[in-house]
Kinemage of the C-alpha trace (Angstrom):
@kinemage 1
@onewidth
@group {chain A} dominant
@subgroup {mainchain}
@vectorlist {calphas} color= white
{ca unk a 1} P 17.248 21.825 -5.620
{ca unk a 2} L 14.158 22.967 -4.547
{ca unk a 3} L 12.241 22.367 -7.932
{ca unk a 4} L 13.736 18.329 -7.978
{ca unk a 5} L 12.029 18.141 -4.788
{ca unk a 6} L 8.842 19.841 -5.971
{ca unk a 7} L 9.006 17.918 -8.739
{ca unk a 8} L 9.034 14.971 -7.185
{ca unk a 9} L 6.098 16.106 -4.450
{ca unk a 10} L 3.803 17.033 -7.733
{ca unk a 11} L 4.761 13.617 -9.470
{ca unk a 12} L 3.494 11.328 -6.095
{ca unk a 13} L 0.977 13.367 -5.418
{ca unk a 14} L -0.548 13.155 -9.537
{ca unk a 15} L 0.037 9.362 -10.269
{ca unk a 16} L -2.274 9.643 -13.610
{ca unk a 17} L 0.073 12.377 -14.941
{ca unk a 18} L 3.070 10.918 -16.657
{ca unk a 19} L 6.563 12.667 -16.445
{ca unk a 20} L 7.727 14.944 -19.058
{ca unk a 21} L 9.957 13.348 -21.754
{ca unk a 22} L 12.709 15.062 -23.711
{ca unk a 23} L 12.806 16.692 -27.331
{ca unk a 24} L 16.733 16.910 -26.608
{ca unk a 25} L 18.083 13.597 -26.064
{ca unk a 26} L 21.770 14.925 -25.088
{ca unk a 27} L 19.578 17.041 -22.260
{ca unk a 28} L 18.322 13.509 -21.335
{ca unk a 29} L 21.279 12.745 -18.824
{ca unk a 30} L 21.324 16.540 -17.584
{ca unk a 31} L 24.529 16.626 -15.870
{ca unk a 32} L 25.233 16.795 -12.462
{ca unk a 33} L 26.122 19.349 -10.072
{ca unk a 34} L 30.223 18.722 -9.661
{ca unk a 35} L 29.718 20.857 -6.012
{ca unk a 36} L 31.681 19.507 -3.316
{ca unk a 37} L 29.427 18.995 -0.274
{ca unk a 38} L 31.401 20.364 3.016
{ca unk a 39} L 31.059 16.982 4.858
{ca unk a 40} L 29.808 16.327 8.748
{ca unk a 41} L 29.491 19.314 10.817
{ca unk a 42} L 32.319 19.362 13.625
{ca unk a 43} L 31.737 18.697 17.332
{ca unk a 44} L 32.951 19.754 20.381
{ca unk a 45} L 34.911 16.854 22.068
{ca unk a 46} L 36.677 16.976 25.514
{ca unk a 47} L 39.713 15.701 25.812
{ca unk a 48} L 40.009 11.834 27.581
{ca unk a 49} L 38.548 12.266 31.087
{ca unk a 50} L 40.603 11.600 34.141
{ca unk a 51} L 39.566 10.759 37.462
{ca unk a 52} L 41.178 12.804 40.237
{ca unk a 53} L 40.860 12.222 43.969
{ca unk a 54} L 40.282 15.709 45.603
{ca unk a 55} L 39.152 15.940 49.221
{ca unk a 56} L 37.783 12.248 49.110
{ca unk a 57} L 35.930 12.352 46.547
{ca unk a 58} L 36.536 11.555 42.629
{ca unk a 59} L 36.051 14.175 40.075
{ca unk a 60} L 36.396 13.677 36.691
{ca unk a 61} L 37.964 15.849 34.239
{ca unk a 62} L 38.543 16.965 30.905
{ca unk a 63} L 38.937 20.065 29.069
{ca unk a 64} L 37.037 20.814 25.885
{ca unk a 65} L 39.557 21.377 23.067
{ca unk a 66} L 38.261 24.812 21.638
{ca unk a 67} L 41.062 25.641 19.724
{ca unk a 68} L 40.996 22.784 17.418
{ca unk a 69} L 36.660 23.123 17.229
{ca unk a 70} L 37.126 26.504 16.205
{ca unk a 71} L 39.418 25.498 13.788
{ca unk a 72} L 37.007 22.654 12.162
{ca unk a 73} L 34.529 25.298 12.082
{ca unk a 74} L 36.037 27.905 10.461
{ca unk a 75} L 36.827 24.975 7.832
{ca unk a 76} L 33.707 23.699 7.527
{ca unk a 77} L 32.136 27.041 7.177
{ca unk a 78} L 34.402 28.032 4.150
{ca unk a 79} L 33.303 24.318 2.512
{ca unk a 80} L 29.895 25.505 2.935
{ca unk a 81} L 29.958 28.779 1.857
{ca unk a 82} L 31.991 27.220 -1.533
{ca unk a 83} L 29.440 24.177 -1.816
{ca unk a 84} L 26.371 27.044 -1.430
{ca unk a 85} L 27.876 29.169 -4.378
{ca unk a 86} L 28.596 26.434 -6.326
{ca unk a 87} L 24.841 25.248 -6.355
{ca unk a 88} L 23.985 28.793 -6.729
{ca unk a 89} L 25.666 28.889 -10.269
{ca unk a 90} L 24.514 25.646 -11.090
{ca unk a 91} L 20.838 26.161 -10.476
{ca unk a 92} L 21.808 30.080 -12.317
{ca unk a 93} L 23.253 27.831 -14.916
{ca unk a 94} L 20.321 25.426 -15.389
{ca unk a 95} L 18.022 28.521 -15.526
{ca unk a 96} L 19.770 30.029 -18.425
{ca unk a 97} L 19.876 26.579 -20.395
{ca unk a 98} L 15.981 26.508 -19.486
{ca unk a 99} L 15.698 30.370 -20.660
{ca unk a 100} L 17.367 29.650 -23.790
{ca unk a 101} L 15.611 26.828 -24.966
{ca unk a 102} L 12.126 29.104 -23.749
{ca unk a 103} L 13.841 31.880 -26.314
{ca unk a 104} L 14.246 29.267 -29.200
{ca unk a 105} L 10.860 28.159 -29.364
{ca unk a 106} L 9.050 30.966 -28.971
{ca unk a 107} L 11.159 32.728 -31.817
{ca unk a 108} L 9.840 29.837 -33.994
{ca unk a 109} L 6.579 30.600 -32.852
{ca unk a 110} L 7.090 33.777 -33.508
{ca unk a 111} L 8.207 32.763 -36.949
{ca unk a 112} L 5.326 30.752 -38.035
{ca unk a 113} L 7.765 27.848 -37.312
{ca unk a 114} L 6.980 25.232 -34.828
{ca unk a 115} L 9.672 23.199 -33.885
């Protein structure tokens, strides 16, 4: 993730340089991480005010439902923590792809073979 952004930092900031093409045109549509992001974080809500008269004067109430936060956070904490592993291996995956490819051409190099 942090490369694509990089990336795209060194691309605006060089207009005269054009963009790298492909040798591998099935690597041309480089899929997609299939990561499930965890959604909006939760929030704290109180439950519907109510006005009540005490002593003369109006106070308005309304308890903050904790159990149910805590419950949306413990949720949204596990969709993280599956959404940040799952990028993980992607990027892990994308760096072995790049690795391999690395491997193959500089064995043809090696070779007297340029690809």
């Amino acid at each position: 993730m942090k490369r694509g952004i990089i990336a795209l930092i060194l691309t605006a900031a060089a207009p005269g340089v054009a963009a790298a093409g492909t040798n591998f045109p099935s690597l041309a549509d480089y899929p997609a991480p299939s990561c499930v992001r965890p959604g909006d974080k939760p929030v704290l809500v109180r439950d519907a005010p109510r006005v009540v008269s005490a002593g003369g004067l109006n106070v308005t109430t309304g308890a903050k439902n904790t159990k149910d936060y805590n419950k949306q956070v413990d949720q949204y904490n596990a969709a993280l923590q599956a959404y940040t592993a799952c990028m993980n291996a992607y990027v892990d995956n994308a760096q072995a792809d790049m690795n391999a490819i690395r491997d193959k051409v500089n064995k043809a190099v090696e070779q007297g073979k340029v690809p």
